[in-house]
N, C-alpha and C positions, 0 to 999 in steps of 0.2 A: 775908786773910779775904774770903768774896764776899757774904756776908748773906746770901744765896739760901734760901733753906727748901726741900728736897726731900722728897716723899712720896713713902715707899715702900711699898705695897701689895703684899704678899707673906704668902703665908699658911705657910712655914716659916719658924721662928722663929730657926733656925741661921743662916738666908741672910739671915733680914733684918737680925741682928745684925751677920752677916760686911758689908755693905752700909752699917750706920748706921756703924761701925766706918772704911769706906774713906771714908764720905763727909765723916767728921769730920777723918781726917787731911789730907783735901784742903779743909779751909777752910770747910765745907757747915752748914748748921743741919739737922737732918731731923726728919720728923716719921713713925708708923708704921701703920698700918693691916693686919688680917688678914682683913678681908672687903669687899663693896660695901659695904657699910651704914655702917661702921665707915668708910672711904674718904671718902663723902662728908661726912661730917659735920666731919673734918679739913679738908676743901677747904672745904667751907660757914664754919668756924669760923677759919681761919689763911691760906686761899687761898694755896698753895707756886706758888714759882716754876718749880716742874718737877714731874711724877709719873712716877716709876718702875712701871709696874701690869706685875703677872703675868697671865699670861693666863690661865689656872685658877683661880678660887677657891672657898672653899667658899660656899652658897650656891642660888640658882636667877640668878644675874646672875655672867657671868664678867666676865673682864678688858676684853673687847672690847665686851662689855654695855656694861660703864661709861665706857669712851673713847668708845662713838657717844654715849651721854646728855650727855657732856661737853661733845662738838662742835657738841651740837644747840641746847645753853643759850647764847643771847649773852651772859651773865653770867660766865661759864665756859672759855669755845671757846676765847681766846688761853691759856689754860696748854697749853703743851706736855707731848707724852705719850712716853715710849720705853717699847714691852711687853718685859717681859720673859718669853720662855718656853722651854722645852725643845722647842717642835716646831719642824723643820728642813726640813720641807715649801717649797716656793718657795708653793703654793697657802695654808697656813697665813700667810704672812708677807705675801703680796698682800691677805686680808684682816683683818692688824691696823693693815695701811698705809690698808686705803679706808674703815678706820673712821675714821680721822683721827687714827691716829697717829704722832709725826714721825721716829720712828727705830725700831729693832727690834732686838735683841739675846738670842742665842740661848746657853741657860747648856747647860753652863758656860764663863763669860766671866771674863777679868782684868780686875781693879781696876782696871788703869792704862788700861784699853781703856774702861772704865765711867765713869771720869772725862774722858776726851777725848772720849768721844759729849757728856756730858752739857755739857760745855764748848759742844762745838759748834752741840750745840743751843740751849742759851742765846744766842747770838749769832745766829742764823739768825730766835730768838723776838724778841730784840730789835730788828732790821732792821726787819721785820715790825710792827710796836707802834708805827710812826711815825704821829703826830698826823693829819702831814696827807694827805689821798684822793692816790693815785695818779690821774691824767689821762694817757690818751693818744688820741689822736682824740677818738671821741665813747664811750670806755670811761673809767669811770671807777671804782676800788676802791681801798674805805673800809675801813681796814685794823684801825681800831679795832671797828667793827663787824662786821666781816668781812663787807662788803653788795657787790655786784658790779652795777652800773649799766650800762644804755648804753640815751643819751641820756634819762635818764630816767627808763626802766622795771629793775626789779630783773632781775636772770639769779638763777634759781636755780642753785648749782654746788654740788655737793659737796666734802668737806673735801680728798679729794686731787687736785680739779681744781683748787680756791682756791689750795691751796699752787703748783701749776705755775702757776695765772696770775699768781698773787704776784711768783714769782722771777723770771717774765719781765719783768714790766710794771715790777719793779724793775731790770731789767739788760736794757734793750732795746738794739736795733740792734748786738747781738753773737753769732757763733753758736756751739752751744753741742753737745756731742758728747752722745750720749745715756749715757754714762757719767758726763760731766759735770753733767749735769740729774739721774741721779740719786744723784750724790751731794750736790749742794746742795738738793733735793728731798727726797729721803727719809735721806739720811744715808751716811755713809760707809760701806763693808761689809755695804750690805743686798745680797745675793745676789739679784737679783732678774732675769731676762731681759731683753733691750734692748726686747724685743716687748712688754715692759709698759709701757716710756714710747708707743711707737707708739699701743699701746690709747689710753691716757689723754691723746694729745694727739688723736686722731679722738674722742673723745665733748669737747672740751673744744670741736674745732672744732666739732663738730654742733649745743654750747649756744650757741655765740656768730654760728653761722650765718643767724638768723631776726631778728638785728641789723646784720648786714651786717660784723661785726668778724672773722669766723673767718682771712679773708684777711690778716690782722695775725701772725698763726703762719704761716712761711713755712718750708718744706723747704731746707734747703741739702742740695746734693748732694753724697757724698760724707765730710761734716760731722756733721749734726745736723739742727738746729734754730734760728729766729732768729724773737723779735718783734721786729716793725718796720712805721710806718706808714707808709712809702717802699712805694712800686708797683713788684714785680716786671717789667722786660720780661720781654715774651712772647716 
């Protein structure tokens, strides 16, 4: 058994059965929600260790609504989110990723595919939820808060730049293939183009540029990608 509590926010009442039904034979406590409204008041009242949110709901707040509301409350922002939805757009899935959500899953999906996301992602939330501040140089993130320093002064970053500086700043001086990054990133089987990690690591350098840290994200040729606070020869 894992104690876990998951929310599932799903406003068909077939799926969400079919859903609480897999999550209980894999060991899972769940809890259920058929709107935002409904949604938050479960997380405000039992705070689940994972939410399952559809992307549609009924409503004037969809799914995506309430993942950024989520990511915005520092009381709130570490429960991890996987949407779930029927659109299969790459443009749809890039943005329920830059809402801040950690994995994406497009139905109709298997059970057993539903429980190894959601495995995985517990463990990637756990990593993450370490006590103590990541330090490297004069960078510094505070992973309970999710506050991003250097020297100092706050960076503001958004929830899927924090995630990429997260897993670097946790796995530095290794390089990392952009396949790689995004499957510890955003998760296994997000269909997503390589040119979306390129995107997201150019604005991550651009925030960390006007601190002098952007040069810590280094291009390996070839490869990927590598933080590290070792100085490139020229």
């Amino acid at each position: 058994m894992y104690n876990e509590k998951i929310l599932i926010v799903e406003d068909e009442p077939a799926i969400r059965e079919m859903v609480v039904m897999t999550l209980e034979m894999a060991g899972f406590d769940s809890l259920q929600a058929a709107d935002v409204s409904e949604a938050h008041q479960q997380v405000v009242d039992h705070r689940p260790s994972l939410i399952l949110l559809d992307w549609m709901l009924p409503g004037d707040k969809s799914g995506v609504d309430f993942c950024r509301m989520l990511k915005s409350d520092e009381m709130l922002s570490e429960i991890p989110v996987i949407m779930l939805t029927a659109k299969s757009e790459e443009d749809s899935k890039v943005h329920g990723l830059d809402a801040g959500a950690d994995d994406y899953m497009t139905k109709p999906f298997s059970t057993r595919e539903l429980i190894s996301r959601i495995k995985a992602v517990l463990r990637r939330s756990s990593v993450m939820s370490s006590d103590k501040p990541i330090e490297i140089g004069q960078l510094s993130l505070d992973t309970k808060s999710q506050r991003v320093t250097a020297a100092g002064k706050v960076i503001e970053v958004g929830p899927t730049e924090y995630r990429l500086l997260a897993f670097f700043m946790s796995h530095p001086e290794r390089a990392y293939t952009r396949t790689q990054l995004l499957d510890q990133v955003w998760g296994g089987n997000v269909y997503i183009e390589d040119r979306t990690i390129d995107v997201h690591i150019k604005r991550l350098r651009k925030l960390l540029r006007p601190y002098d840290c952007d040069t810590l994200i280094q291009t390996v040729r070839g490869t990927g990608y590598r933080f590290s606070s070792l100085i490139e020869p020229s």
